[in-house]
N, C-alpha and C positions, 0 to 999 in steps of 0.2 A: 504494500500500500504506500503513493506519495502523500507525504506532510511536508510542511513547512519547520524548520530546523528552532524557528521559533517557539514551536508548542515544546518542544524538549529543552532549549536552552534558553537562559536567560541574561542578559548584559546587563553587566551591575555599572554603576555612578563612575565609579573607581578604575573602569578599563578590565577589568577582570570579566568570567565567566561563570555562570554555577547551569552547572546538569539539575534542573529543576523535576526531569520524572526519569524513572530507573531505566536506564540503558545499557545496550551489552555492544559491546563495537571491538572487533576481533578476539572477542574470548573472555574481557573486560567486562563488568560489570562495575557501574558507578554511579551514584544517586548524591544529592544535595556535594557535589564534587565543585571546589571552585578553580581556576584554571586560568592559566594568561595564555598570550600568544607562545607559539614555541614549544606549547607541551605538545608530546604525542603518544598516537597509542597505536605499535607496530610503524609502520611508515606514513600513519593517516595526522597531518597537524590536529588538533580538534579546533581550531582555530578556523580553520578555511570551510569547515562545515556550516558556520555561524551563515544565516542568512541563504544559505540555499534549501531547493525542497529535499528531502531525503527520502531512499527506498528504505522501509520498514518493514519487519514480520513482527508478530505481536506473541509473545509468549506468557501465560498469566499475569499477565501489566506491563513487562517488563518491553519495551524498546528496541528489538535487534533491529542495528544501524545495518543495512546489506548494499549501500552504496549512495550516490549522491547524483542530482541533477544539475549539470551547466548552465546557466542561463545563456539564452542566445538573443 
């Protein structure tokens, strides 16, 4: 399923990130997770996901990230 990367994350005042609902993104699971630029998980920034839609499966609540949409 696509969503928007903003129903899962949220930008805080301060330039940071927080994973506002439970996500599993390469094996990872992470929830109320805050985060800057630069971090990453495997080879994916979580940074560059901000603001695009994402391909999702939904597993009892939980988020699996399965890839991302480009904008064109």
């Amino acid at each position: 399923m696509r969503i928007n990367s903003m129903e899962i994350f949220q930008v805080n005042s301060n330039g940071t990130f927080t994973v506002s609902k439970p996500i599993k993104i390469g094996g990872v699971f992470m929830k109320d997770v805050v985060f800057s630029r630069g971090v990453k998980v495997g080879n994916i920034d979580l940074t560059g996901l901000v603001g695009k839609d994402l391909e999702v499966q939904m597993d009892n609540g939980v988020y699996i990230i399965t890839g991302y949409y480009e904008r064109t």
